[in-house]
N, C-alpha and C positions, 0 to 999 in steps of 0.2 A: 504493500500500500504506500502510495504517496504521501509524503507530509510536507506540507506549505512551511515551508521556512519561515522564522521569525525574520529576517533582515529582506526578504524578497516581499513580505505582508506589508513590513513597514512603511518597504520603498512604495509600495502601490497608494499606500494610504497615503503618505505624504505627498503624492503625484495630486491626488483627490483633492487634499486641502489648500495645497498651493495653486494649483487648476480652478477650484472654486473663488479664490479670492480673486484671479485675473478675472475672470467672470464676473466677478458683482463688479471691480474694478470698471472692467468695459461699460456697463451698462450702466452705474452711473456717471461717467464722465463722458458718455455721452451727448452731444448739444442738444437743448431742448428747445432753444428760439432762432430763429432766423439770422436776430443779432449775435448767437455763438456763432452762425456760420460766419457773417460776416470778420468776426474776431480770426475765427479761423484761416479763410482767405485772406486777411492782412499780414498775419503772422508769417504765411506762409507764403506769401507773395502771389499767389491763386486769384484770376480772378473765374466772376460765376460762370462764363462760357465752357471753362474747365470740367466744369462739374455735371454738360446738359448737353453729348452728341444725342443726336438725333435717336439712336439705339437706347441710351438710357431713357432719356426722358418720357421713355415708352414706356419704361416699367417701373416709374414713379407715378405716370398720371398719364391713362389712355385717350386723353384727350387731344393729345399731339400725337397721336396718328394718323388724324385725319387730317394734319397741315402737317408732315415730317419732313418739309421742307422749309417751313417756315423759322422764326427764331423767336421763343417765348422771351417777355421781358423782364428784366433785373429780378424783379421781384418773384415769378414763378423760377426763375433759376434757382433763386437761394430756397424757395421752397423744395424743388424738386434735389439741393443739394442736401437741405434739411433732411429730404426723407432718406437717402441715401446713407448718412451720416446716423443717422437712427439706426436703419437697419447692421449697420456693420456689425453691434457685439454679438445679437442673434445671429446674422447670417456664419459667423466668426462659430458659432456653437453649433449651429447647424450641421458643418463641414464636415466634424468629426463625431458628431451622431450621427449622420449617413454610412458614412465611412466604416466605423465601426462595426455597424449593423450589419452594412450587403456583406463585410468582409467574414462575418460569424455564417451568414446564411449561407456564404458561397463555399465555406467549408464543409456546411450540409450538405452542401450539393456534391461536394469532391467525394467526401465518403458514401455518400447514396449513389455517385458513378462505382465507385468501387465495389460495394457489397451486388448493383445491378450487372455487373461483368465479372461477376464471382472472382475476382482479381484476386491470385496466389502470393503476389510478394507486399503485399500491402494489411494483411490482420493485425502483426505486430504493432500497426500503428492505427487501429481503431480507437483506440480510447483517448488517442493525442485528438483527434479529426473531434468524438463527440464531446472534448474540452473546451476546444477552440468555437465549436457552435451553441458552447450554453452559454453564451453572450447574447443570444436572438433574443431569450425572455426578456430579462430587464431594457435591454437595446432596442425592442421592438415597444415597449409599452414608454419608455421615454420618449421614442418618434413619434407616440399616437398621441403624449400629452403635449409634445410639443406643439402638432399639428392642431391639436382642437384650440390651445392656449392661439395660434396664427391665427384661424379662422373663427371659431366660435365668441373667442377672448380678444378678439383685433390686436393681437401684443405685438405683431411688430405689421413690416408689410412687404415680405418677403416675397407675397404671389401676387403680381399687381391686378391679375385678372378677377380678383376677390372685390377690386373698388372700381371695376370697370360696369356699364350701363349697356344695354342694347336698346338704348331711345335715340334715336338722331339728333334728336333735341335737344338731349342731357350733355351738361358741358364735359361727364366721363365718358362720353359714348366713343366705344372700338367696337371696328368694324368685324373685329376678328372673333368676336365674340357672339357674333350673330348664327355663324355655322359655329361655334368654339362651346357655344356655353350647355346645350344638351350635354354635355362631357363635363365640361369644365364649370358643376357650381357645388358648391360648400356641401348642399346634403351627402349629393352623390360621391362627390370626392373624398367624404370619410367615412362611407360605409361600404367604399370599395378599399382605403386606409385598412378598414380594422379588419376586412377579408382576408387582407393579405398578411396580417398579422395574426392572425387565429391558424390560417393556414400554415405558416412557418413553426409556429409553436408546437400546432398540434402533432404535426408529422414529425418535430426535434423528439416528442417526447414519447412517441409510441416506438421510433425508432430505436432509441435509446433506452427503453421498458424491455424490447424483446433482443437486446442486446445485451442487456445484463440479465434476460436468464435464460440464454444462452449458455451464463459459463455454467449452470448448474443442470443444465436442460439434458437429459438422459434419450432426447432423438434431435430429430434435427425440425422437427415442426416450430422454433423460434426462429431458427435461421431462416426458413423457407416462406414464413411471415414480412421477416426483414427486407427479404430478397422482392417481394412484392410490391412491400409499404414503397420500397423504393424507385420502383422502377416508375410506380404512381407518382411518389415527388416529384421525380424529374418531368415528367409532364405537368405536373400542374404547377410548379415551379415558372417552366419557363412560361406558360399564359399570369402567373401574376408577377413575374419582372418585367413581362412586357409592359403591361401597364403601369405599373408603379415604377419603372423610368418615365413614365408620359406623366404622371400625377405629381410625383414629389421631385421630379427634377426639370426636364424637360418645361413643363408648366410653368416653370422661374421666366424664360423666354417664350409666352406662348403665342410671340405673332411666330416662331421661327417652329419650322416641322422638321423631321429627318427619320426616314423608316427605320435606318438603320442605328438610332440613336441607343434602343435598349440592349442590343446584341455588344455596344461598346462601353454599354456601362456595364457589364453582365463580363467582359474580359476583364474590365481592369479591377475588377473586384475580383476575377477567382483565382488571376494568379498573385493578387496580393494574400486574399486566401490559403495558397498552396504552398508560398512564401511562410507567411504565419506560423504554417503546419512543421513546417521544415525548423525555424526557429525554435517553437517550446520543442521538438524532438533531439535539436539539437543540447540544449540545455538539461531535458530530464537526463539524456546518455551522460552527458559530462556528470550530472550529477549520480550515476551508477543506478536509475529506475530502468532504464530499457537494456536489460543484455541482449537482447536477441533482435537488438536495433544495430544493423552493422554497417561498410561503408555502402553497400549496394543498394540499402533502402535509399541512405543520404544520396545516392548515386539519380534515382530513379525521381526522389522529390525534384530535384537540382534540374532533371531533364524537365519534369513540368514547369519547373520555374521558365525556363531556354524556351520552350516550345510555347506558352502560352504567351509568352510575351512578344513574343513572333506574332500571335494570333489576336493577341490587340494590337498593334501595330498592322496588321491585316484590315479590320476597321476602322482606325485611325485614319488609313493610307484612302480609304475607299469614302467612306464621309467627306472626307477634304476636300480629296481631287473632284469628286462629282459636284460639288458644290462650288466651290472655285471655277469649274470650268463653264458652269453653265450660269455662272454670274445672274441668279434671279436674287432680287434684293431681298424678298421674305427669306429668304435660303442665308446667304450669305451675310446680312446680320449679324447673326449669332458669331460667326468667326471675323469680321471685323475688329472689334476692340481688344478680340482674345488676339489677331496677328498683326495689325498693323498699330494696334492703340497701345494704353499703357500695361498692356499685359504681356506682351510680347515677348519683354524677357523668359517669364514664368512659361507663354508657350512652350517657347524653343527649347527651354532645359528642359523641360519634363518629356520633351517628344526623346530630347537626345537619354536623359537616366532610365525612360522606360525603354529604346529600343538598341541604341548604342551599346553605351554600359552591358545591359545583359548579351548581347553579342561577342562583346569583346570579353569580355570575365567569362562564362562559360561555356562556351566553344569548345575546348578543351576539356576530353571525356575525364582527367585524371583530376582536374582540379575541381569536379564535383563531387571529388570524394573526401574534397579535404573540408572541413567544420569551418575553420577562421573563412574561409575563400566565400563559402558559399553564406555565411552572415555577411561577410562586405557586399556581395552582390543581392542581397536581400534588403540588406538599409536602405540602397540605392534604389532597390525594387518599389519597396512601400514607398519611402521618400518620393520621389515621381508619381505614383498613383495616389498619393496621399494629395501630389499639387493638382494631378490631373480631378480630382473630385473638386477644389479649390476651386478651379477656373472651370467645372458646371456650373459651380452657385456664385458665384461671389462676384464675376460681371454684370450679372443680372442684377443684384440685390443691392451693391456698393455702389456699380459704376466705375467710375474709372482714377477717382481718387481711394484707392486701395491702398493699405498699407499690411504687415503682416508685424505686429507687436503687441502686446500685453492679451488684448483679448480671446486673440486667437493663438498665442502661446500657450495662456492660461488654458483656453477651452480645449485645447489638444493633451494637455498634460492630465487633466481630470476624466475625459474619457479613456485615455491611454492608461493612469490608474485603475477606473474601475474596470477596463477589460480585462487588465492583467488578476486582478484579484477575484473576479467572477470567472475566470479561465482554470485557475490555480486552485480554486475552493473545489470547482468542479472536479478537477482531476485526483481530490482524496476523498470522493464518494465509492470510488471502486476499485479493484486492482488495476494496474497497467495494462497487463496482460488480457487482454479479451478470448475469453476460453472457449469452446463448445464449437470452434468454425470449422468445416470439414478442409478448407485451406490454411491451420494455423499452421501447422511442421510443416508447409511447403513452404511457408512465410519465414518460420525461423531459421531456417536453414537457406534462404535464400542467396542466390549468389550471382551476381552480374558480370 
């Protein structure tokens, strides 16, 4: 049995309380009047035109959509930078409550591909995979309170199409909202929310019921339960991540569409995911819980890490260029301010940490067997997919006066705490060892 170290609990906790206080931090030093903004554009040399391309000032107030060529005056700018400057510490929390979340579910997903492909060199590391996914519970019912507190509770204004109108007449009225909004209105958008969240749960925990008695189980009708439950997730998985990329993300920008939006948020979550998996494995072996964890598993995680990052980088490459090439403005939007605006830096590295980096790092079949190699190419992993989830929400929600300090430090250290201590509690409910599998000794013995 695993036991949660006192100096690894502490570090988590303290991750929590110092994460928490950038948190209240952000949100109250946030400007609350117009004249902070102005204080702030003086300070900073900024003036309001900074604060109101065309793209933004779309998703502080739909009202300038219907002149997006025109130029609001002074005073709706500092409004609209107002709102911008509101939104930061939420959207700043946001990030890594997404992040978190798909990264728990998408490791559901790894090991429900696993147990549905009866996969032989992968048992030994079942109970790593349903560690790293008992983060959906709490991760999943924080995104539901967040979501009602946005919507129900107006606390911040994160979905602009929450204050938009379908009257011609009304000074919010967008156009896009008129085919947009059967989809796109508050009831429906949280009772398809809590679907997807009832859905994730439930399948974490029957998966995981007939997985631990499994190791006691005297036939194989747990395994063969498992083997079903899963092959269901995966289908019904992928119809609620389609959608809830269109709900909770995609929606941030909802004059701008892309079919291929949830299949790119669905890669760069599962090989962060896979990454994840590879990490606590690599830790409990150093720390002497997995013997039968040897260089060939690390070998075989290492290849998913290489291979899926290839396969975002696959709809990275195909989003782009279609989009870019066919130059329609509702299309191209969305990647304007991310390539030619103030984000462009953040672009460009993360294109290069998620597909460079793991290229070059491991490429070479031996240096996936070595632990330090493949943590450096894992920091680098997340680190990129951690900016690429950044740059879904945070052009929408900030605009283009972005900055990355206290709140969203804060808020990334507090979730990154309680992942790790909800990951770790999880892993001393059961042995390591996941017993009863008709593929374990092919696993422990496995050899690449």
């Amino acid at each position: 049995m695993y036991t949660f170290s006192s100096k690894l609990k502490i570090f988590s906790i303290a991750l929590m309380i110092i994460g928490a206080l950038g948190i209240v931090y952000g949100i109250m030093s946030a400007p609350k009047t117009t004249e902070d903004i102005k204080e702030m554009m003086h300070d900073s040399h900024a003036t309001a035109d900074e604060h109101g391309t065309t793209h933004e000032v779309a998703q502080a107030d739909a009202s300038d959509h219907a002149t997006a060529g025109e130029h609001a005056d002074e005073e709706a700018h500092l409004e609209h930078a107002l709102t911008f400057a509101k939104n930061r510490p939420w959207s700043a929390i946001y990030v890594p409550m997404i992040f978190f979340l798909l990264l728990s579910v998408c490791a559901l997903v790894f090991y429900a591909t696993q147990r549905a492909a009866q996969s032989g060199w992968s048992p030994v590391l079942f109970r790593v995979m349903e560690g790293v996914s008992s983060y959906i519970t709490i991760g999943s019912l924080i995104v539901l309170a967040f979501l009602i507190y946005s919507s129900i509770g107006h606390g911040n204004h994160l979905f602009a199409w929450m204050y938009t109108s379908t009257d011609p007449t009304a000074a919010n009225y967008d156009f896009a909202m008129v085919t947009k909004g059967w989809w796109l209105n508050i009831p429906g958008w949280l009772i398809r929310s809590v679907i997807y969240v009832l859905i994730w749960i439930g399948f974490r925990y029957f998966i995981v019921k007939n997985s631990r008695a499994e190791d006691s189980a005297s036939d194989l009708s747990s395994y063969k339960r498992n083997f079903t439950l899963s092959v269901v997730f995966l289908v019904v998985f992928l119809v609620s991540e389609l959608f809830m990329a269109f709900d909770w993300l995609m929606s941030i920008d909802h004059h701008w569409f892309s079919q291929l939006y949830p299949f790119y948020v669905f890669a760069s979550m599962f090989v962060s995911a896979i990454t994840t998996i590879a990490f606590v494995t690599i830790y409990l072996r150093s720390r002497g819980y997995l013997p039968f964890v040897n260089d060939s598993h690390l070998h075989d995680l290492a290849k998913f890490m290489f291979g899926f990052s290839i396969f975002w980088t696959y709809f990275w490459f195909a989003q782009f260029m279609l989009q870019w090439y066919a130059n329609i403005p509702e299309e191209t939007t969305y990647f304007y301010p991310r390539l030619v605006g103030t984000y462009q830096p953040l672009f460009i590295g993360m294109l290069i940490m998620n597909f460079v980096f793991p290229i070059l790092i491991l490429m070479n079949s031996d240096f996936k067997r070595v632990p330090w190699f493949v943590v450096l190419a894992g920091l680098i992993i997340l680190a990129g997919h951690y900016i690429d989830v950044y740059l879904m929400i945070t052009p929408g929600t900030v605009g283009s006066n972005w900055h990355f300090g206290i709140p969203e430090i804060g808020s990334l250290l507090f979730f990154l705490g309680l992942f790790i201590f909800v990951v770790f509690t999880s892993l001393t409910k059961a042995p390591l060892l996941a017993k009863g599998n008709p593929f374990l000794k092919e696993s422990e013995i496995f050899h690449y």
